[in-house]
C-alpha positions as CSV (number, residue, x, y, z in Angstrom):
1,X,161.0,245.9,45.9
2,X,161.5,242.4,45.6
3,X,160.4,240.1,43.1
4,X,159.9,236.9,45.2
5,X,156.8,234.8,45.8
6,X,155.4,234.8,49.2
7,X,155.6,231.0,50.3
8,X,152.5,229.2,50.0
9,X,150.5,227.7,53.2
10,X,150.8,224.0,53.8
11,X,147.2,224.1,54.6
12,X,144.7,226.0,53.0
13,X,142.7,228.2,55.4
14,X,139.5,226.3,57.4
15,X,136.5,228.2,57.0
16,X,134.4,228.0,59.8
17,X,131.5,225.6,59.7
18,X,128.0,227.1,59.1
19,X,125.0,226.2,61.3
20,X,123.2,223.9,58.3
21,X,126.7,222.1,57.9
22,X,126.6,221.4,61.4
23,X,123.0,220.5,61.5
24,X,123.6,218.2,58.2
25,X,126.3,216.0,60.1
26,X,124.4,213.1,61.0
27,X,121.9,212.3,57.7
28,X,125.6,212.5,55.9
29,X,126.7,209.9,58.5
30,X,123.9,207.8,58.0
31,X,124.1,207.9,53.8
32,X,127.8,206.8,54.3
33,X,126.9,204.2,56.5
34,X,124.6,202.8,53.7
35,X,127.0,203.7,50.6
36,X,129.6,201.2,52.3
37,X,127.3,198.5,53.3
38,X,125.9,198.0,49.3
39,X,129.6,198.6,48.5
40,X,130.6,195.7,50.8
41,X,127.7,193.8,49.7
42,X,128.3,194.4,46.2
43,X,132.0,193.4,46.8
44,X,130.8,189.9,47.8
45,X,128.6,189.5,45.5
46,X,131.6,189.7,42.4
47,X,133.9,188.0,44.7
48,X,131.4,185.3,46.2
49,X,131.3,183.4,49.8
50,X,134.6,183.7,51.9
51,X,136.8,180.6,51.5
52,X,135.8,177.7,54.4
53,X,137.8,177.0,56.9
54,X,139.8,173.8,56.3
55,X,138.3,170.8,58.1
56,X,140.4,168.9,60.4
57,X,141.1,165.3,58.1
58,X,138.7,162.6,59.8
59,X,140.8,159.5,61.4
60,X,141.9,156.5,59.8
61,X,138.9,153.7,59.7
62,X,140.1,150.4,61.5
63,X,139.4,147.3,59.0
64,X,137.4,144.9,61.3
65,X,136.5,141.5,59.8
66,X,132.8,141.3,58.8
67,X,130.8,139.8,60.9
68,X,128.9,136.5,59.9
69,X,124.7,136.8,59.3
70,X,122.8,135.9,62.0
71,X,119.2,134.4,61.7
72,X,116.2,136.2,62.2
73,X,115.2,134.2,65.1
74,X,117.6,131.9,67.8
75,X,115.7,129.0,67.0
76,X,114.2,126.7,69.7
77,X,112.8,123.8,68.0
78,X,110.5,121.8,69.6
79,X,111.2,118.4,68.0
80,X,113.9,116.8,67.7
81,X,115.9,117.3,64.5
82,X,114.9,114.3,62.2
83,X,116.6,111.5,60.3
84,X,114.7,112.1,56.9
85,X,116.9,114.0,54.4
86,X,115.1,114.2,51.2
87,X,118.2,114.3,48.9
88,X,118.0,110.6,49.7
89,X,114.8,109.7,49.1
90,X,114.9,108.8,45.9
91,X,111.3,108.3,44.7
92,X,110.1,110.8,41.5
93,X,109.5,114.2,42.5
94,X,106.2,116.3,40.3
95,X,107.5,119.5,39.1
96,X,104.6,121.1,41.4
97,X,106.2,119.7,44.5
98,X,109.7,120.8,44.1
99,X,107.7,124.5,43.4
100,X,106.1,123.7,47.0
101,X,109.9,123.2,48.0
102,X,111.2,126.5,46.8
103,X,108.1,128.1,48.7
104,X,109.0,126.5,51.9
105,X,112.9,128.4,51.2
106,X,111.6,131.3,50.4
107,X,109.4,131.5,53.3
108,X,112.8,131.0,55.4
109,X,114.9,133.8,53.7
110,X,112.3,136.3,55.2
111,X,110.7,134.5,58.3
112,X,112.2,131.9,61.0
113,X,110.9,128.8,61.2
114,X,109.3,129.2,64.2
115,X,107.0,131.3,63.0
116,X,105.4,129.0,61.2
117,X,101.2,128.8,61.7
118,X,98.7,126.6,60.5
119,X,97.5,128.7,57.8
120,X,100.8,128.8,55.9
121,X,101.6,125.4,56.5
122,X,98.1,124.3,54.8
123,X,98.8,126.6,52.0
124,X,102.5,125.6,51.0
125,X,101.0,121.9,51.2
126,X,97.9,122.8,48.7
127,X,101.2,124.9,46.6
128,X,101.9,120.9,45.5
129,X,98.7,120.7,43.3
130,X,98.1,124.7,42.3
131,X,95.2,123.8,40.3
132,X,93.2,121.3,42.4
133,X,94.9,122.1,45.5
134,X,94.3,118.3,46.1
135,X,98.2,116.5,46.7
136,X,98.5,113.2,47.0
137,X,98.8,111.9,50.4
138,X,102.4,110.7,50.0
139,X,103.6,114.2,48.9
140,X,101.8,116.1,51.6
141,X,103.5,113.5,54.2
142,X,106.8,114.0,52.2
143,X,106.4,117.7,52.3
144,X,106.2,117.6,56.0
145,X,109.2,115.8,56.5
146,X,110.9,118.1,54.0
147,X,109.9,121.8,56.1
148,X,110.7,119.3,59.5
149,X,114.4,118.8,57.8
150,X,114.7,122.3,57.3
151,X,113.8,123.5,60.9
152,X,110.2,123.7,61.0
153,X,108.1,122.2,63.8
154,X,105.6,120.0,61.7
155,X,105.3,116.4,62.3
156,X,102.7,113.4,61.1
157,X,100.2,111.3,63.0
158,X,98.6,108.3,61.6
159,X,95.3,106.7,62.7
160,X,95.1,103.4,61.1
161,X,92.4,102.3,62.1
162,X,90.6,105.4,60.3
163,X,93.2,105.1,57.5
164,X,94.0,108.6,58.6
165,X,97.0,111.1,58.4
166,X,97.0,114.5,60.4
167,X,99.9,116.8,59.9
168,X,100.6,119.1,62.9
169,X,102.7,122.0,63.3
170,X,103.8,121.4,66.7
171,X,103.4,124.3,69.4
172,X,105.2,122.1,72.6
173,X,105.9,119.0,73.3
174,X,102.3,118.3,74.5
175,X,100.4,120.2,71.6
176,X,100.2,121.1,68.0
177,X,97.5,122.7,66.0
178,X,96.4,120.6,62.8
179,X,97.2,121.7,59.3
180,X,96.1,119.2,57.6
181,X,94.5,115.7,57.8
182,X,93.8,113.4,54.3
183,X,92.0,109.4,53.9
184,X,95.7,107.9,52.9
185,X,93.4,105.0,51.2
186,X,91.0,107.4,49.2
187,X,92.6,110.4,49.6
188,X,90.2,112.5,50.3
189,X,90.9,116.0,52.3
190,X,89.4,117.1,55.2
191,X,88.2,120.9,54.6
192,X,88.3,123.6,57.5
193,X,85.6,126.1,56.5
194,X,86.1,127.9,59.8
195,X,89.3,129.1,60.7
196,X,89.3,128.9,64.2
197,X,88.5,125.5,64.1
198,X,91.9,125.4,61.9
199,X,94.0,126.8,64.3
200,X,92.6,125.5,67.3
201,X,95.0,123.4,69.4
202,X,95.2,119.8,69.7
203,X,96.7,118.2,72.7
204,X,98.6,115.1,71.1
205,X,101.3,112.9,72.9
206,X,104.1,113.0,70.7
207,X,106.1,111.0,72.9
208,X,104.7,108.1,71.4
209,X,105.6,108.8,68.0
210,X,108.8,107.2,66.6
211,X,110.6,108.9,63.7
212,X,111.8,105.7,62.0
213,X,108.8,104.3,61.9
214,X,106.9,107.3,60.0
215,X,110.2,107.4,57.5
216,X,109.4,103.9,56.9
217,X,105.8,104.6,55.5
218,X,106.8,107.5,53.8
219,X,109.5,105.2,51.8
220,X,107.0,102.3,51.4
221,X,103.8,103.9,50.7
222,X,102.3,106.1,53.0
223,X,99.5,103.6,53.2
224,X,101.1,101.9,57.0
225,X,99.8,98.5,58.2
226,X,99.1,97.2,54.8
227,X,97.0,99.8,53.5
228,X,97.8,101.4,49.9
229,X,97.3,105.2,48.9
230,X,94.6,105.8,46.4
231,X,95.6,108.7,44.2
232,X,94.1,112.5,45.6
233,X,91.2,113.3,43.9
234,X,88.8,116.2,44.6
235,X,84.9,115.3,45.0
236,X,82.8,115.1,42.1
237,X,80.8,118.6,42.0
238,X,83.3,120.4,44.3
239,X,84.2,123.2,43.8
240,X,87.5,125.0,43.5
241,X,87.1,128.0,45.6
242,X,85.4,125.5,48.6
243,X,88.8,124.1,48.8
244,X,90.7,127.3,49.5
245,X,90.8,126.7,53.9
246,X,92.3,128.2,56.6
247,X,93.6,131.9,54.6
């Protein structure tokens, strides 16, 4: 006899499956599906989000020159732009008036001067005596001409024979409504308890009115034809809050 191994089989002998085998086929499908999905998931997980896709590089930005501020407002003044500059006018300025200016520019960095009503006018006026509220006539007519050189629409109207001066903010060249109106001899201030009546309009010919003329009582003494100003003065026995108007 001989002594050699039989060769060995490449393949070990299949058994036949058995019917539970069979029967077991797809729950084993089913756990495997699961076993690899919280392996994959656990796989990203240590290894975190897929890198993103590179973005494509955004174009060069073309350098235009900035473009210059424009106002609030195109401005359409109804007047005509006046003569008065106040860095000229060298008369003594209060330290309350040149407050009053600064309110008139800050109104302008946040409103045109077109928008300019009654109300606001009277108050930057009463902004020249905070206390009294009670300017002299002189700096109220000087305060006019200061907003008017600045762009705003507000002009003066003496009556001499009342020894009277109304300041308007104009609306057209055929109406205005009154902000203001003060005795230039005794200085007392004319009061608008209703405000209605404050902003009502007032048909006035401003035609008539020459700009040179109204500089030249504002330079000599805002007391025209010969009469002189009388220094502002509230009432006896008035009181402060009465003198609060047209809010």
């Amino acid at each position: 006899m001989s002594d050699t191994p039989p060769p060995q089989r490449l393949f070990p002998p299949t058994s036949p499956l058995s019917a539970s085998t069979v029967a077991q086929t797809p729950e084993l499908l089913r756990l495997l599906a699961q076993f690899r999905a919280r392996v994959e998931s656990f796989r990203m997980d240590m290894e975190g989000p897929p890198p993103a896709a590179p973005q494509k590089p955004l174009p060069p930005r073309e350098n235009k020159a900035p473009e210059e501020l424009k106002p609030i407002v195109t401005l359409v003044p109804a007047l005509e732009e006046t003569k008065y500059r106040d860095e000229e006018d060298k008369s003594k300025k209060s330290l309350a008036y040149i407050r009053a200016q600064r309110g008139v520019l800050r109104y302008l960095d946040t409103c045109a001067a077109d928008s300019l009503n009654a109300a606001k006018a009277r108050a930057l006026t009463e902004s020249i005596d905070p206390v009294n509220k009670y300017p002299s006539a002189r700096e109220a007519l000087r305060l006019c001409y200061y907003m008017r050189s600045q762009g705003f629409d507000t002009i003066a109207v003496f009556h001499h024979k009342r020894t009277l001066m109304r300041l308007f903010v104009v609306l057209d060249r055929s109406a205005g409504t009154l902000y203001w109106e003060q005795n230039y001899k005794t200085g007392r201030i004319k009061e608008f308890r209703n405000a209605r009546r404050s902003t009502r309009r007032h048909a006035v010919d401003f035609s008539d009115l020459v700009d040179s003329d109204l500089l030249a009582s504002l330079r000599g003494g805002v007391g025209a034809a010969g009469h002189a100003e009388a220094p502002a003065q509230p009432p006896p026995g008035e009181r402060q809050d009465q003198l609060n108007v047209g809010r």
